[in-house]
N, C-alpha and C positions, 0 to 999 in steps of 0.2 A: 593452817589449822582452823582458822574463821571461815574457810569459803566452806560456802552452802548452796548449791546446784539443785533445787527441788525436782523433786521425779517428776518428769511428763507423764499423760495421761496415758502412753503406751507400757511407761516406764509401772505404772501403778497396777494396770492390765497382768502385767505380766506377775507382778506380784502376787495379786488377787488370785489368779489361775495357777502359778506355781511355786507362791511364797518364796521366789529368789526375789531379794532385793536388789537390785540395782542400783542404790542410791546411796548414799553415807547416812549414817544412822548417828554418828561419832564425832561431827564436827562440832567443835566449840560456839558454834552461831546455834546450832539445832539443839547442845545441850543448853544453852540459854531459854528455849522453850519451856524445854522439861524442871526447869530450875534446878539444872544440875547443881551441888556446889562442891562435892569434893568427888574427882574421879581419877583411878587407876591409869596410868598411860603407861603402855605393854610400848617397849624398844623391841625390834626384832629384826632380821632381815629374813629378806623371803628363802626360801631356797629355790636356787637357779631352776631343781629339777621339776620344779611347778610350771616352770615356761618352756620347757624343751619335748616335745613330739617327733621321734624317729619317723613320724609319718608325713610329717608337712616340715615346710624351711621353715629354722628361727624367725625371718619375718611376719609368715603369715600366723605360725604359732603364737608369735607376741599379741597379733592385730585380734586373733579368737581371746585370748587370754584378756587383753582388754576391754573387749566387750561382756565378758563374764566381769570382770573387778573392778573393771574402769581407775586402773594406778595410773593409766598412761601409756600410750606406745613406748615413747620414749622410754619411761622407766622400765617397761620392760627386758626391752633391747637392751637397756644397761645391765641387769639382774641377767640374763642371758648370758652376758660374757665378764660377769665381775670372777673374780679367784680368792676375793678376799673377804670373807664374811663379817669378820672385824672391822676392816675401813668401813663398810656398808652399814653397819649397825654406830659407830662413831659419825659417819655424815647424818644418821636418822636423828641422833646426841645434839649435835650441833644446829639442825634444825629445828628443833625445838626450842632450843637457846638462844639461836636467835630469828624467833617467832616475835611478833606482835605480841606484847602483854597486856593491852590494852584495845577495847574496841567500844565504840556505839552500835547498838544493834536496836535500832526502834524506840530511837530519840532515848535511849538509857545505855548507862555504861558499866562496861564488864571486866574484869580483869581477873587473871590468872596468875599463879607464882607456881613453882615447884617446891618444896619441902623435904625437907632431910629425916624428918622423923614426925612420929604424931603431936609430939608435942609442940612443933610449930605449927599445926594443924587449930591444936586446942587456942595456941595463945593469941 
C-alpha cells in the first residue's frame, strides 16, 4: 500500500494525450503528497469477466489487461480462475491488516489505522 512507482516519461505522454493514467494515483506514499489524512478504502474483488477475452487465450488477455491496470500478471491469472469472490475479497481484508502501519517517506513519518466509526476518527 506504500509502494509508489512514479509514471515514466512515456507513462505521462500518454496520459497527456489520452488522459489514461497508467500509474496509481492511490497509494499511501502519494497520498502523503497531497496531505491526505482521512480516506475511504473501497474492499472489492475484481470480476473474473474483466480479464477473460473469447478472442485471445487467458494468458495473453491477462498480459493486455495488465498493461492497461498494471495489478500484475500474476494477479491476474489468479482473478481469471478464482470461483470464489468472497475468499478474494477476504485475502484483499487481510492485506490490509497486515500492511505496514507505519512508514518514513522524506525523512517524516506516517501512519495509518482503520476505524470502526466516526467517532474514532474525531477522537
Amino acid at each position: 500500500m506504500w509502494f509508489r512507482k512514479p509514471p515514466s516519461a512515456v507513462t505521462k505522454k500518454i496520459h497527456r494525450l489520452t488522459g489514461i493514467s497508467k500509474f496509481s494515483q492511490a497509494n499511501f506514499s502519494s497520498m502523503t503528497k497531497g496531505k491526505a489524512r482521512i480516506i475511504s478504502l473501497s474492499l472489492y474483488p475484481f470480476e473474473k469477466g474483466f480479464f477473460i477475452n473469447p478472442n485471445v487465450t487467458p494468458p495473453l488477455a491477462a498480459f493486455l489487461a495488465d498493461w492497461g491496470i498494471e495489478i500484475g500478471y500474476h494477479r491476474i491469472r489468479h482473478l481469471q480462475k478464482h470461483t470464489n469472490y468472497f475468499q478474494d475479497l477476504r485475502q484483499e481484508y487481510e492485506f490490509v491488516l497486515n500492511n505496514r502501519q507505519h512508514q518514513i517517506i522524506r525523512d517524516e513519518s506516517y501512519h495509518w489505522q482503520l476505524t470502526a466509526n466516526w467517532q474514532e476518527v474525531e477522537g
